[in-house]
N, C-alpha and C positions, 0 to 999 in steps of 0.2 A: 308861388303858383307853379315853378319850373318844376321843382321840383314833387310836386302833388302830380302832376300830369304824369309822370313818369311812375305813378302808383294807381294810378287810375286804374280801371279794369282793360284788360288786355284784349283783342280782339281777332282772329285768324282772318285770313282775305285770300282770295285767289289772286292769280296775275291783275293785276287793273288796267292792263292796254287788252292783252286775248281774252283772257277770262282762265285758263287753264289755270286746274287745280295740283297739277304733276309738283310739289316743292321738294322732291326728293333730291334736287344739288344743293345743296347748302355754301354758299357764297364762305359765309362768314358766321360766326354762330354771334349769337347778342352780348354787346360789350358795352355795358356804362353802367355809371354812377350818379343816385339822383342827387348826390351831396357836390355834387360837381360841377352844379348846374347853377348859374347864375340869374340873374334878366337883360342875360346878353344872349340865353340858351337859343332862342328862336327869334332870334335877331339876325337882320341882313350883316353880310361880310365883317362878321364878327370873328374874334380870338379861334380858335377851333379846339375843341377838345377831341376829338379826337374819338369817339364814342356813336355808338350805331344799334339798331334792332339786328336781329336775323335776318339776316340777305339771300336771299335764296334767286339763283338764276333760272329765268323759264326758258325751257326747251326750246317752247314755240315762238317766241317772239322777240328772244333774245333782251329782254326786258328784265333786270336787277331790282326786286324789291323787297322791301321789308313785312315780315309775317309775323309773328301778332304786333301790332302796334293799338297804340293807344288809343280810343273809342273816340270817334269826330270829336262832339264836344269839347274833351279837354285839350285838344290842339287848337280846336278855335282860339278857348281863351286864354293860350298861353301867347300866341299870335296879339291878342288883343294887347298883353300886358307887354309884351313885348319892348326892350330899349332901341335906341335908336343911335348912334354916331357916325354912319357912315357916308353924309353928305359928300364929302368929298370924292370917294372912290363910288357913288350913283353920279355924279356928274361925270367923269373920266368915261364910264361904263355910258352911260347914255351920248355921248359923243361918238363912243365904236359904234356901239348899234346904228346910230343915224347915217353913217355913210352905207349902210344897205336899202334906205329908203329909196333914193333915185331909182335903182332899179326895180322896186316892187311898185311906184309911181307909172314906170313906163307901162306898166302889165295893169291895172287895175284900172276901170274908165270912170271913177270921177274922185276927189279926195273929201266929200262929204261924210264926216260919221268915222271916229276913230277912237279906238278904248283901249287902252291901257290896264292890265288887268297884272294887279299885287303893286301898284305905279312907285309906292315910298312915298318918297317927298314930293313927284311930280317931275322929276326930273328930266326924263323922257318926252313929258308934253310936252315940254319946250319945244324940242327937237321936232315932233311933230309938228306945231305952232308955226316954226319955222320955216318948215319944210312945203307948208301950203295946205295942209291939213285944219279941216274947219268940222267945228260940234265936236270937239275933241274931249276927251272927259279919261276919269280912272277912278279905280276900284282900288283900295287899301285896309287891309283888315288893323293893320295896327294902328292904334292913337300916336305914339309919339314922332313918327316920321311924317304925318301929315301936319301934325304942329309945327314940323320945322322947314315945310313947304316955302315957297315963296308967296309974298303978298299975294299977288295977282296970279300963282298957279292954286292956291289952296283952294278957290270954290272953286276949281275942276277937281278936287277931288270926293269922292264920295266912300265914307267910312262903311266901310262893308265888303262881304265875298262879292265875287259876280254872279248875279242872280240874275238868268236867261227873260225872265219875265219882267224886266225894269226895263227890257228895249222891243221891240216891236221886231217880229224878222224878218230879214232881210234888208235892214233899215243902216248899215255902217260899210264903210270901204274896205275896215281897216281893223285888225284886232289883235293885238301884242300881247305876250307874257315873257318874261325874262326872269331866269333862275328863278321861277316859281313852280313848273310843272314837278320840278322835283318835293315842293310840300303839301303837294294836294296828295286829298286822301281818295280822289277819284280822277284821274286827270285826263281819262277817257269819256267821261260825262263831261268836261269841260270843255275839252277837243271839238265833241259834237255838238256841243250847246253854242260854241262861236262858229260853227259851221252855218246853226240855223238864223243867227242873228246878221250875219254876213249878206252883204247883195251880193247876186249873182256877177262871179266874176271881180268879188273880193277878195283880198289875200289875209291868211293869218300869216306873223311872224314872233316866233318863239326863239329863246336863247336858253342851251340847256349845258348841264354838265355831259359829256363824254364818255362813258363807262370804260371803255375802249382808247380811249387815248393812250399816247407816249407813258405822260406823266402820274398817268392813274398805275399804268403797268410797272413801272420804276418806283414808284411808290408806298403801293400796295395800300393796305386801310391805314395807311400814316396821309394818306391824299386825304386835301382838307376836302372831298369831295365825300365822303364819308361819316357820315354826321345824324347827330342827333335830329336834327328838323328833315331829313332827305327819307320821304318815305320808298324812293324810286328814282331807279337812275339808269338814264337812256343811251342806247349805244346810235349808231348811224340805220341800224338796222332794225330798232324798236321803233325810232322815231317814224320812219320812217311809214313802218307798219300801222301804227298810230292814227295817221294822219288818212293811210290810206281808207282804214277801218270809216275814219268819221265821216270820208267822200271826200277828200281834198284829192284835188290834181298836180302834175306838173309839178312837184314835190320837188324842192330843191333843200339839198345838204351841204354846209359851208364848213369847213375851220374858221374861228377866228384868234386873231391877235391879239392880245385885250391887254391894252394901257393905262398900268398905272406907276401911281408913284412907289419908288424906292422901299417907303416903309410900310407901305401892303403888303408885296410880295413878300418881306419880311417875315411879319403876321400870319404867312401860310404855311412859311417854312416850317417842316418839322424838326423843331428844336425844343427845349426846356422851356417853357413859356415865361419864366420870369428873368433866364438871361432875355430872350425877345424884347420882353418889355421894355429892361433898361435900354438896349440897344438902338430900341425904336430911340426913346427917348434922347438917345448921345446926337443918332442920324438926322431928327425934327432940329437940334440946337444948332448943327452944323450945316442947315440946310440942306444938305446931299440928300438926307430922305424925304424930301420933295421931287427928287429927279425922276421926270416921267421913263417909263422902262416898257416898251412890249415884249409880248412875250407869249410864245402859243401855252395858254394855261389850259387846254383842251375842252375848251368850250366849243358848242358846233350852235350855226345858224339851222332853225329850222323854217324853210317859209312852203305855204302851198297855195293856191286857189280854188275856187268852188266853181 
């Protein structure tokens, strides 16, 4: 199916945060292969290949995204068929994230009603769980990372997109996405669709790629930010915008850290992918590529309030 998706009929879009039709800068012009593509294609912290749509950057909103891509549908279900291995590194990752809760705790007046939306395995509820967060729940479009959920986190999660009309509005505290704004095929309806299901004086917090970062600039489309499932990719100054468009307030923009082990970072390095592999492979035997490593991967926190 990875590879059908990517034959599917093609579809032009305007910017998806402004709406502006200007796509006269051309980013990047469309580079990939559907023979390339495995069912690891649209799979979380997967191999990278290295392969993109046309990236076209908007004037107005400073917002990178891709023109024509492939028609809803068939990203749905490539989404759906989607593999799955990266338990490891959504636990790592849901531990950074959780030390920004305190302080979006201190800002919000009550922790009743929290969703998780793209969640994986659920790994994140925890952290909410944790954290003192009650009626907690998540949305996951793929089968196999909710399979590999934990006991007792799988029936919080619920196999499907986020759909605004399965919550009542104004009804949650609290409503997360991590490195998922970059797969949606509208992630400005989604923005204002958690604005409306938000109490008053709720916070969303989003974790996004960086378009703008260090390591995107040194990089170039060799940044595994650059990808076949990234239909859009947010700078400080898109996000931003974003948020303000949907009525969030008090907008706050972070760097983050993001720890993980040895032979991840690895996995993003751009190198030959089958030296990578064996090398993963020497570093897992020798244990060293277990060695937790932070490291600014130019990831930015996104949080606001309603």
């Amino acid at each position: 199916m990875q590879q059908e998706t990517l034959k599917m009929k093609m579809v032009a879009r305007n910017c998806p945060v402004c709406g502006s039709s200007d796509d006269a800068k051309v980013f990047a012009p469309a580079n990939y292969d559907p023979a390339k593509l495995d069912e690891f294609a649209f799979a979380s912290r997967k191999m990278p290949e290295y392969m993109h749509y046309r990236l076209v950057d908007c004037p107005k909103c400073d917002l990178l995204y891709a023109t024509p891509i492939p028609e809803p549908g068939a990203i749905a279900e490539a989404y759906y068929e989607a593999a799955f291995d990266s338990a490891e590194e959504a636990h790592f990752a849901s531990r950074t994230y959780g030390r920004f809760l305190p302080q979006i705790k201190a800002r919000i007046r009550d922790l009743k009603g929290a969703l998780d939306i793209g969640t994986g395995d659920g790994a994140f509820l925890e952290e909410l769980i944790a954290a003192g967060f009650t009626e907690v729940g998540g949305v996951e479009p793929s089968v196999a990372p909710i399979k590999s959920a934990k006991a007792e986190i799988q029936p919080l999660i619920k196999h499907d997109i986020f759909r605004p009309q399965d919550y009542t509005d104004g009804s949650l505290s609290l409503v997360t996405c991590f490195q998922t704004l970059e797969h949606l095929h509208d992630p400005m309806e989604m923005c204002r669709n958690a604005h409306r299901v938000l109490k008053d004086g709720g916070a969303v917090f989003f974790i996004g790629h960086n378009r703008r970062a260090l390591s995107a600039k040194v990089l170039g489309t060799k940044s595994p930010i650059f990808d076949i499932e990234h239909l859009q990719l947010f700078s400080p100054e898109s996000a931003r915008n974003m948020l303000e468009y949907a009525g969030f307030k008090d907008i706050k923009l972070k760097p983050i850290f993001n720890l993980y082990p040895l032979h991840y970072w690895l996995k993003l390095f751009p190198l030959p992918t089958s030296f990578k592999r064996t090398l993963i492979v020497w570093l897992k035997k020798l244990k060293i590529g277990y060695l937790p490593i932070p490291l600014p991967a130019g990831n930015i926190a996104i949080i606001g309030y309603k």
